[in-house]
Residue frames as a rotation matrix with the C-alpha (Angstrom) as fourth column:
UNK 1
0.572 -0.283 -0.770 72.20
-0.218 0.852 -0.475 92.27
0.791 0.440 0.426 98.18
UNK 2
0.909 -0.217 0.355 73.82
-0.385 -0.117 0.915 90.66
-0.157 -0.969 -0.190 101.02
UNK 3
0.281 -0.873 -0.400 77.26
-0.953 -0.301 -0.012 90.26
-0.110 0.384 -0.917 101.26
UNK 4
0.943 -0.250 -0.218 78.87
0.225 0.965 -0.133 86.41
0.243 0.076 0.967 100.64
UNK 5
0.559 -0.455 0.693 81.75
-0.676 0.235 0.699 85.28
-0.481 -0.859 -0.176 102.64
UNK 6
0.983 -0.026 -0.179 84.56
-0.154 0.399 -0.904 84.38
0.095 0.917 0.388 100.37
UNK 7
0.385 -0.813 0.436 87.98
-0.175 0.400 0.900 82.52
-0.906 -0.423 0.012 100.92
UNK 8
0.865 -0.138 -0.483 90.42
-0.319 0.591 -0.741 81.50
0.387 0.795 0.467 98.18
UNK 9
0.416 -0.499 0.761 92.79
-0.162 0.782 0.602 79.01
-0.895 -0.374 0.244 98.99
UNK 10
0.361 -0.886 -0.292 95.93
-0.914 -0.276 -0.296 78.07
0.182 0.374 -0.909 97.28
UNK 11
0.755 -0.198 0.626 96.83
-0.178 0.856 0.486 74.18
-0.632 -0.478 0.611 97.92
UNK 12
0.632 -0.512 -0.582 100.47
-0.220 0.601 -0.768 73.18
0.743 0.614 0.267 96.40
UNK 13
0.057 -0.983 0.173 102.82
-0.429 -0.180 -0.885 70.99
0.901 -0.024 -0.432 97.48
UNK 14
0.008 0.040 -0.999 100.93
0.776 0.630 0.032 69.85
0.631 -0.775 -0.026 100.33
UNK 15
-0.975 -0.199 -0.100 100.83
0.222 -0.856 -0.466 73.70
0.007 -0.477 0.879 101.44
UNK 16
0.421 0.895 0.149 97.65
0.907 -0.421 -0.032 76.06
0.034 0.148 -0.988 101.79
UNK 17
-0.816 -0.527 0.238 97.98
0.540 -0.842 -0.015 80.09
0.208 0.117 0.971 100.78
UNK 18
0.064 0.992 -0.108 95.41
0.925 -0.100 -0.368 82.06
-0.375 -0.076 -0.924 101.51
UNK 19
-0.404 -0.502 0.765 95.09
0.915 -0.206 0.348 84.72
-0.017 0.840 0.542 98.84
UNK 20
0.788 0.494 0.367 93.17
0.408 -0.866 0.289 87.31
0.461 -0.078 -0.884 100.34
UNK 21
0.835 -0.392 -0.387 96.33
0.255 -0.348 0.902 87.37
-0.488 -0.852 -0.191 102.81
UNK 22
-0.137 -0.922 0.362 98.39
0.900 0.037 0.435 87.82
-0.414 0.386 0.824 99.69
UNK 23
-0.308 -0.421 0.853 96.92
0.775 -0.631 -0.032 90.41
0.552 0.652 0.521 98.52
UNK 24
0.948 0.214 -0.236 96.40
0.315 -0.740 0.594 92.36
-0.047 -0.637 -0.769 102.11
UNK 25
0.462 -0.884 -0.076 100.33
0.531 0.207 0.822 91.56
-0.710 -0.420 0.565 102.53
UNK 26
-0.484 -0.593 0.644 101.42
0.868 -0.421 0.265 92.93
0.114 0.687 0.718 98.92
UNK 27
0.383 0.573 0.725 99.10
0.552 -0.771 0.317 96.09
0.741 0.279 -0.611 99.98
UNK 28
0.953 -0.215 -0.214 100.55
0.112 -0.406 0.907 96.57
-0.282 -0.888 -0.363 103.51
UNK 29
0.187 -0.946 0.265 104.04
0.663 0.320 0.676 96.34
-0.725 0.049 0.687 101.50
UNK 30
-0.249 -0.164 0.955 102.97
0.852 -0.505 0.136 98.91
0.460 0.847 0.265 99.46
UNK 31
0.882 0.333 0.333 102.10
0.062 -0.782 0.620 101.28
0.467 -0.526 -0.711 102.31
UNK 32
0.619 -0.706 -0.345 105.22
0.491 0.004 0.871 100.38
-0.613 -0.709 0.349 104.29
UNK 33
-0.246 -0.514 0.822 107.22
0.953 0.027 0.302 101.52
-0.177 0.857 0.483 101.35
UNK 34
-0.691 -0.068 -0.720 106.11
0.140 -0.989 -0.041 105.54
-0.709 -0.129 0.693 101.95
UNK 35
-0.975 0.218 0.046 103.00
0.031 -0.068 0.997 104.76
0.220 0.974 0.059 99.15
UNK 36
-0.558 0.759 0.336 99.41
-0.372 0.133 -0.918 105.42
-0.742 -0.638 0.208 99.74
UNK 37
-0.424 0.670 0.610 96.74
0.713 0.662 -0.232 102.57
-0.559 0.337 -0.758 98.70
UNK 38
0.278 0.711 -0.646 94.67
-0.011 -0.670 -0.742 105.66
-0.960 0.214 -0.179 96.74
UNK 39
-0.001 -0.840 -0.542 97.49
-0.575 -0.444 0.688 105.43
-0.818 0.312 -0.483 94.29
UNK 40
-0.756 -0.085 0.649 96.90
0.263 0.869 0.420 101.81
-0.599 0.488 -0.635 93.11
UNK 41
-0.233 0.447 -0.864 94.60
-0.946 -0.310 0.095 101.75
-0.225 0.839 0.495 89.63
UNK 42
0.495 -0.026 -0.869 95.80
-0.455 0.844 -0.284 98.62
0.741 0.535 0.406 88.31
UNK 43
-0.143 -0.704 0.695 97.48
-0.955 0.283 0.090 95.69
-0.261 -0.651 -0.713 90.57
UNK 44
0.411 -0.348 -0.842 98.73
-0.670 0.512 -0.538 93.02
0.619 0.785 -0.023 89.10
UNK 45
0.360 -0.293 0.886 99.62
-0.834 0.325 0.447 89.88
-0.418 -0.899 -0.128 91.81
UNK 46
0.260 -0.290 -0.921 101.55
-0.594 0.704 -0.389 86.64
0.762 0.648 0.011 90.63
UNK 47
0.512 0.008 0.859 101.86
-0.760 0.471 0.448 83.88
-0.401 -0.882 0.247 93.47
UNK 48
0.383 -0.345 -0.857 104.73
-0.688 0.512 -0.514 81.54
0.616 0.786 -0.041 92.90
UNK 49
0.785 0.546 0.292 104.45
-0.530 0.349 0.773 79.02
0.320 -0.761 0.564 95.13
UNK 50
0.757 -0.653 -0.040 107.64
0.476 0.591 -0.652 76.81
0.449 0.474 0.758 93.60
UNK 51
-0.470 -0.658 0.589 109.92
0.112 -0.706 -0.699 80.36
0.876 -0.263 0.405 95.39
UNK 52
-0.184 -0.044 -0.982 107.81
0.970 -0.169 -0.174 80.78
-0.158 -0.985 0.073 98.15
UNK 53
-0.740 -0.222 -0.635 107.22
0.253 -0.967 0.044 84.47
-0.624 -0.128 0.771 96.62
UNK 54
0.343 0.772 0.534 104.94
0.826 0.023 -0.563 86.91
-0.447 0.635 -0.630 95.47
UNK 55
-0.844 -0.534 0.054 105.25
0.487 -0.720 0.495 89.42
-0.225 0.444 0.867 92.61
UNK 56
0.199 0.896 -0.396 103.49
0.641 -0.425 -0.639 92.23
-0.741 -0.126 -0.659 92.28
UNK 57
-0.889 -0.350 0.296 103.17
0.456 -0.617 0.641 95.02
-0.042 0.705 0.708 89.79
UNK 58
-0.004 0.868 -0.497 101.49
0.694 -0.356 -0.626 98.15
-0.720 -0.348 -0.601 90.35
UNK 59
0.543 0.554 -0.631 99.97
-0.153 -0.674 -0.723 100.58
-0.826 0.489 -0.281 87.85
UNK 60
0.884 -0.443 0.148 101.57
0.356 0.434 -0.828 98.30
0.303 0.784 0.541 84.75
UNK 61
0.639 -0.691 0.338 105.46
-0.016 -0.451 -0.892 100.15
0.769 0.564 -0.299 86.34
UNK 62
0.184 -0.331 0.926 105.75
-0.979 -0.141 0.144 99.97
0.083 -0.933 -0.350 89.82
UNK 63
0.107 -0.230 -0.967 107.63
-0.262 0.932 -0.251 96.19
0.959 0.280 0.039 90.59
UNK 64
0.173 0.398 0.901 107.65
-0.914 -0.276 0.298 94.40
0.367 -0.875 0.316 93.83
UNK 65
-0.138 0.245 -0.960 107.93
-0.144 0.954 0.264 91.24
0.980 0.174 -0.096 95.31
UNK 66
-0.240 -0.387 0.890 107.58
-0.971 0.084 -0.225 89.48
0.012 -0.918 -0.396 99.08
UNK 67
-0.966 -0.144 -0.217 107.87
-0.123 0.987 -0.107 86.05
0.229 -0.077 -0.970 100.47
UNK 68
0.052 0.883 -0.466 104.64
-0.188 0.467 0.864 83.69
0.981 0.042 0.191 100.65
């Protein structure tokens, strides 16, 4: 099966997010942070555009957040 070339996009406000870069960013924030990406099970990503921030929440306990 060949792969497909996939983008999501985020438009409020007259903004654009790209959401793969939200959830590289909330992964590289979870490495910078002394954690290793094997760890993650579950990951939970919440994009509030209205703050400018994302929340995260890893393995339903670990809490997080970083700017958009």
């Amino acid at each position: 099966m060949a792969k497909i070339n996939q983008q999501m996009i985020l438009q409020f406000n007259g903004r654009e997010f790209d959401l793969g870069a939200v959830e590289a960013n909330v992964k590289k924030n979870w490495k910078e942070s002394g954690k290793k990406l094997s760890e993650i099970v579950d990951l939970d990503i919440y994009v509030k555009p209205e703050e400018a921030t994302v929340y995260y929440v890893v393995n339903k306990e670990t809490e997080g957040k970083i700017d958009l």
